[in-house]
C-alpha positions in Angstrom: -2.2 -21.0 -5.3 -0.2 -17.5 -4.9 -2.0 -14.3 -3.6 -2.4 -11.3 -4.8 -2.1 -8.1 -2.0 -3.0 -5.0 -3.8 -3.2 -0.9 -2.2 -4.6 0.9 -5.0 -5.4 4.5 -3.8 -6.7 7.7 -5.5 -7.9 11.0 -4.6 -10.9 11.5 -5.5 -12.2 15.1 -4.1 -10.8 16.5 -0.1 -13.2 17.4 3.0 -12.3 20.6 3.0 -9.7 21.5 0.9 -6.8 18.7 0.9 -7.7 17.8 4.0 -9.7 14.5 4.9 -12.0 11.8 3.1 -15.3 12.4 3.6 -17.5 9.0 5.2 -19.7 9.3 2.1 -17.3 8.3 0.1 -15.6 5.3 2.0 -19.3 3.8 1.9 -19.5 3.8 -1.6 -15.5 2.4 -1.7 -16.8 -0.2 1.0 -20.2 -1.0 -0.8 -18.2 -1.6 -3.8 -15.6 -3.9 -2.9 -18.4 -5.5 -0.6 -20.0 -6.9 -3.6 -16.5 -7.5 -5.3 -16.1 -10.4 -2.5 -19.6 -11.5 -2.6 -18.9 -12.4 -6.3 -15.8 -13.4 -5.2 -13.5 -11.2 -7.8 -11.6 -10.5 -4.2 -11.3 -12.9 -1.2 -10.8 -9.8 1.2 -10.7 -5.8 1.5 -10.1 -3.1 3.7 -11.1 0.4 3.0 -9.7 3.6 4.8 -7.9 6.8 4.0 -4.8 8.8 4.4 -5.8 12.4 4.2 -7.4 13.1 1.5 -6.5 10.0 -0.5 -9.3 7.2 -0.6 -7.1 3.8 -0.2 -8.4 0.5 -1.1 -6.7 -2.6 0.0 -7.6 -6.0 -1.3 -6.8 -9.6 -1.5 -7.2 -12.0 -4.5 -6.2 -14.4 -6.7 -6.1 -12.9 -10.0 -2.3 -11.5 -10.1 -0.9 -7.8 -10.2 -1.9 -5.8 -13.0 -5.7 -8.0 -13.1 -8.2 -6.4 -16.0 -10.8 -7.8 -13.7 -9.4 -5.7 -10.3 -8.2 -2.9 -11.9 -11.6 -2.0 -13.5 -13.7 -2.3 -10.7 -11.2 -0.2 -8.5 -11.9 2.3 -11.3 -15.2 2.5 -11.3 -14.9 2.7 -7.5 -13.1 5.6 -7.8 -15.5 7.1 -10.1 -18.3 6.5 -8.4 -16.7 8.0 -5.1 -15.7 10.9 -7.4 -19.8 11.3 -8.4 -20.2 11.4 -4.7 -17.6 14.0 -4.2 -19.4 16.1 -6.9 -22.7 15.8 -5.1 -21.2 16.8 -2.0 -19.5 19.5 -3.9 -16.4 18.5 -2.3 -12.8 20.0 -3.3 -10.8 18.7 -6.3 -13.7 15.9 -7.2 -12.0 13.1 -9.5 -8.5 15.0 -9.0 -6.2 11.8 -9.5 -8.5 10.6 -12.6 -7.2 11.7 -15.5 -8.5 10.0 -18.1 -11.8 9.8 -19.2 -12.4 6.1 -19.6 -10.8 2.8 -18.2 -8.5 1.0 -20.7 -7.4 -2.0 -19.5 -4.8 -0.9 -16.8 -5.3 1.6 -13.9 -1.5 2.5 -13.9 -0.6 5.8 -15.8 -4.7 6.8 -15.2 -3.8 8.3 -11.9 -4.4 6.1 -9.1 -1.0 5.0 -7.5 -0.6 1.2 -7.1 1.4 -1.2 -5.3 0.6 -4.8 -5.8 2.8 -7.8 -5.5 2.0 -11.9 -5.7 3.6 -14.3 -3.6 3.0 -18.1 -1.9 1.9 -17.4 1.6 4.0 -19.0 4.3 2.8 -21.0 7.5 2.4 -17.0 8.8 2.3 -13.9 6.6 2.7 -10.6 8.2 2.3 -7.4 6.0 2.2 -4.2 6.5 0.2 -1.5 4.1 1.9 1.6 4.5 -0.1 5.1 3.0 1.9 8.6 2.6 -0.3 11.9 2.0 1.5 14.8 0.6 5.0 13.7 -0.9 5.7 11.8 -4.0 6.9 7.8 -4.8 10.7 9.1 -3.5 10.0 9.7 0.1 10.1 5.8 0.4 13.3 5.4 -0.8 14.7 6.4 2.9 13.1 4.2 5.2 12.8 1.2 2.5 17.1 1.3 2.3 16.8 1.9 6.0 14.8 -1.7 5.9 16.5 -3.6 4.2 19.8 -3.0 4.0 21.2 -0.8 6.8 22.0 -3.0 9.6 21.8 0.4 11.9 18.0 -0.4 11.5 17.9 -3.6 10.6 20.0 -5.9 13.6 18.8 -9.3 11.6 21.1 -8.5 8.7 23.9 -8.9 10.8 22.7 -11.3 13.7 20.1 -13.4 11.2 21.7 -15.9 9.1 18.2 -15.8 6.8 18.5 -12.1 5.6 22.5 -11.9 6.5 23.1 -12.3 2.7 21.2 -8.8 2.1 18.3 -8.5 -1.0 18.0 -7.3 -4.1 16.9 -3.0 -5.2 14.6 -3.1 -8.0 15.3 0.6 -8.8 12.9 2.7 -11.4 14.7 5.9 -13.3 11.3 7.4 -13.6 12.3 10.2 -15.7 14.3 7.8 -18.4 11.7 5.0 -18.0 14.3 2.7 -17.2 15.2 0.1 -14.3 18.5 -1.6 -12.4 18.6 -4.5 -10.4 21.2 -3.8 -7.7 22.3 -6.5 -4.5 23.0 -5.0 -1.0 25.5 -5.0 1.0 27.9 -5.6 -2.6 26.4 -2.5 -4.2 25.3 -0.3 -1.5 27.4 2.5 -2.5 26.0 2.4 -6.1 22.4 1.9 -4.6 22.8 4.9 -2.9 24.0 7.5 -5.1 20.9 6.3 -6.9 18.2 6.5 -4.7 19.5 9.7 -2.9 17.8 11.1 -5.8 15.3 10.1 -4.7 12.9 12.8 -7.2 14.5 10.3 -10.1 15.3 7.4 -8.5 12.8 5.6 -7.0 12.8 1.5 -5.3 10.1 0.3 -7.1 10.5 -3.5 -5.3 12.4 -5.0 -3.4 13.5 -9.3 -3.0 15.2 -11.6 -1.2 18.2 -13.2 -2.9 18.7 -16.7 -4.5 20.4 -17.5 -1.4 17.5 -17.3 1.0 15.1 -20.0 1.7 12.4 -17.4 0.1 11.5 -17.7 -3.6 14.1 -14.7 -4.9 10.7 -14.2 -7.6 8.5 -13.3 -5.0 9.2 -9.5 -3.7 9.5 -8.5 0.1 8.4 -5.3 -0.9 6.7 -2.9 -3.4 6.0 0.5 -4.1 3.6 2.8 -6.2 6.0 5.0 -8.4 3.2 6.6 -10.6 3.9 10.8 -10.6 1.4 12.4 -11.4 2.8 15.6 -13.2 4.8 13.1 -15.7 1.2 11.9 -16.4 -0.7 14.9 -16.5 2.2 17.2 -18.1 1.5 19.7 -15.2 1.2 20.1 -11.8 -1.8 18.3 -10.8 -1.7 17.0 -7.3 0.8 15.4 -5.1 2.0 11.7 -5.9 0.9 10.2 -2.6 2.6 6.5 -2.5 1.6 3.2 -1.4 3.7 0.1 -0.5 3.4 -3.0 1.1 5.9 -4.9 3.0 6.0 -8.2 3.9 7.7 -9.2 7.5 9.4 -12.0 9.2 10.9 -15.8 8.6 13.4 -14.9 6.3 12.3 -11.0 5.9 13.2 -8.1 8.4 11.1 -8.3 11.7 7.9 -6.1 11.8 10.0 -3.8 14.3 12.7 -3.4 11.9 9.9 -2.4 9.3 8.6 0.3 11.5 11.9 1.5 12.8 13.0 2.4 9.0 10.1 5.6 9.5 11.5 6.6 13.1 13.4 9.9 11.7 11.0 12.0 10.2 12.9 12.2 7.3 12.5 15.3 5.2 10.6 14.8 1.8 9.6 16.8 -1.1 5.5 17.5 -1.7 3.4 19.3 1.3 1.7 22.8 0.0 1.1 22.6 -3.9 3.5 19.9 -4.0 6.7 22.4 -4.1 7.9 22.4 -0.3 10.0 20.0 1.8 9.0 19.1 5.0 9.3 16.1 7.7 7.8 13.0 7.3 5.4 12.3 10.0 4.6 8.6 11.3 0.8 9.0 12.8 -1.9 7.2 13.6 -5.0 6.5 11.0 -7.0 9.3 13.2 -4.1 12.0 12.7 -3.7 12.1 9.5 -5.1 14.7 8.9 -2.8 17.2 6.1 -3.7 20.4 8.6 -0.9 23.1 8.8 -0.1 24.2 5.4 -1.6 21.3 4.1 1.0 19.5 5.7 3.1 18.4 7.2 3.7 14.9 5.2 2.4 12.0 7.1 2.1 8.4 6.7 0.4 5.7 8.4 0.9 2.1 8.9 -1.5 -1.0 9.0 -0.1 -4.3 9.9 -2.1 -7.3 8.9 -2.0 -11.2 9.7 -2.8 -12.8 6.2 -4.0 -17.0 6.1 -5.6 -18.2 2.8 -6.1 -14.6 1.2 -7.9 -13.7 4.3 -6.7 -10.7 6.4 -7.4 -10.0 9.9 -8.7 -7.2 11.7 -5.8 -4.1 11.0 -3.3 -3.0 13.5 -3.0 1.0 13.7 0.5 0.4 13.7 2.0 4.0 14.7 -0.4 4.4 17.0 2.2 4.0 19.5 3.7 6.4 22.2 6.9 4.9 21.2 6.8 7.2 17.9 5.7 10.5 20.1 9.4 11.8 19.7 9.6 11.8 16.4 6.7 12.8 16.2 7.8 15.6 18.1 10.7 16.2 16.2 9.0 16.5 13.0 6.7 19.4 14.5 9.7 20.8 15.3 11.5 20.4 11.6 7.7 21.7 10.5 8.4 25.1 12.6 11.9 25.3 11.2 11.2 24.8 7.6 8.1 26.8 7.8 10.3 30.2 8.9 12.1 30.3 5.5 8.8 30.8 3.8 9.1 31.1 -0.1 12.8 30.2 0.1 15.0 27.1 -1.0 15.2 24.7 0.7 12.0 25.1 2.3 10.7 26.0 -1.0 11.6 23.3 -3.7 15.0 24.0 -6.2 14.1 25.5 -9.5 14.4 22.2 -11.4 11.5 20.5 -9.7 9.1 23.5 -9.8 8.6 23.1 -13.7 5.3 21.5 -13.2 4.1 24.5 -11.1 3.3 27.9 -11.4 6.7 29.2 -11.5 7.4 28.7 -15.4 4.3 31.4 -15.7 5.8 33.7 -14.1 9.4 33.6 -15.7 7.3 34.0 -18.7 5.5 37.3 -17.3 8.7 38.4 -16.4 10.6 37.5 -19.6 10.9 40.8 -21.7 12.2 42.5 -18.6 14.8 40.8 -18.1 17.6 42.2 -20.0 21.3 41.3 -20.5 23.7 42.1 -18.0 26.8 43.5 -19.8 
């Protein structure tokens, strides 16, 4: 029998502003998926946050995109959300933007990441959270992964991933998606996914060639945006994914090393700024200084019949202090230029803000110039 490792997350009101998850509402998340096991709907769960984004991680039986799973995440999330409202937290029910569950969470706005597979002998994963940047920002360190070999040594000293994997990449404006093979297409692969606010890796698998089943992904990623749900800026995208490491799949090391840069991404205040990406641990992420700067976190588990074990605060590590340090200093940097590009997003990706209402206040004064 296959299992199921779903992250579905969703923010569902900040402690203060965009800030944190308030402990009320992780007990009710907790509470929830407590009884989920109990009636054995899921075989195990972990509940914890990154920022402000409530993030529910589960194991089961039932397949991605489960009626059953889906349904009682929602009503999680509402719940949490009635919770929020009580507390009169900030932005209750923000990611929920629908008013009833019909079937499927995705396009509701929760982000998902969920992928089924046939557990080997040992199954390391790791559940990786973002706060303040959109599906995109993975794009980096998930090519960095799996197919740079700068990151990556086992793609050229491992005969089990030397063959490369296979980009399952998601044109999220056309709807659309390519499969694409590394190292053959790496060039194509990249001009792709180094736009990365249209091109996103939605999955990625091992190839025919490995001793893997090529069905069965290494990797996945939420790709839901939330403006392209809403119609209007509503929130930042905050993605999910989960990774899968080792015997025939790049080392847990290589995993981590893909999100040793600090890369810039697009999201931080009211989703229209670029800033560094900043590995932390789960205590740190905390979306402070200009609600910002981006962070994600990482937590490894060891996965044996559905079960997980106890989670590993994976970046809590000295060995990620310098870039760290690096991306405080980017922060400072990208800070100084204020309102302007390219601290400040480019025109064509501040449609969904507050911008297009004041080009309109602005229209009849503008006149032409001769």
């Amino acid at each position: 029998m296959k299992t199921t490792f779903s992250i579905i997350k969703a923010d569902v009101g900040g402690w203060p502003g965009h800030a944190w998850v308030h402990p009320d509402l992780k007990e009710v998340a907790n509470i929830k998926l407590r009884d989920a096991q109990a009636s054995g709907l899921i075989k195990d769960y972990h509940v914890t946050n990154c920022g402000d984004d409530l993030e529910l991680i589960m194991t089961h039986t039932n397949g991605i995109d489960a009626k059953e799973i889906h349904s009682m995440c929602w009503d999680t999330f509402c719940e949490a959300t009635e919770k929020a409202e009580e507390l009169g937290l900030y932005g209750a029910g923000q990611d929920l933007l629908v008013d009833a569950f019909s079937g499927n969470i995705k396009g509701m706005g929760p982000g998902v990441a969920e992928m089924e597979f046939t557990e080997r002998k040992a199954e390391p994963i790791i559940a990786f959270m973002m706060d303040k940047t959109e599906p995109g920002a993975f794009n980096f360190p998930i090519y960095k992964i799996f197919a740079d070999p700068f990151n990556t040594a086992g793609l050229v000293i491992d005969p089990s991933i030397h063959d490369g994997f296979v980009f399952e990449v998601w044109d999220i404006q056309e709807h659309k998606n390519v499969m694409m093979k590394t190292p053959e297409e790496m060039y194509d692969l990249l001009a792709l996914i180094g736009a990365k606010s249209r091109f996103v890796i939605k999955r990625v698998f091992p190839k025919k060639s490995s001793k893997l089943n090529s069905d069965e992904p290494a990797a996945v990623i939420s790709t839901e945006k939330l403006y392209q749900i809403a119609g209007e800026y509503v929130g930042k995208d905050d993605p999910v994914a989960a990774v899968r490491g080792q015997s025939g799949l790049p080392a847990v090391g290589e995993i981590l090393e893909g999100f040793s840069i600090g890369h810039l991404v697009s999201g931080w205040m009211r989703g229209s700024h670029n800033g560094p990406l900043m590995p932390v641990a789960v205590r740190d992420a905390k979306c402070t200084r200009f609600d910002g700067p981006p962070r994600v976190i990482a937590l490894g588990f060891q996965l044996k019949n559905g079960k997980l074990t106890e989670p590993v605060d994976m970046f809590d590590d000295p060995a990620f202090d310098s870039t760290r340090r690096e991306a405080q200093h980017i922060t400072d940097y990208m800070r100084r230029h204020g309102p302007f590009e390219p601290h400040r997003l480019p025109m064509a990706d501040m449609e969904y803000t507050t911008l297009p209402k004041v080009m309109k206040k602005l229209g009849t004064r503008f006149k032409k110039v001769q």
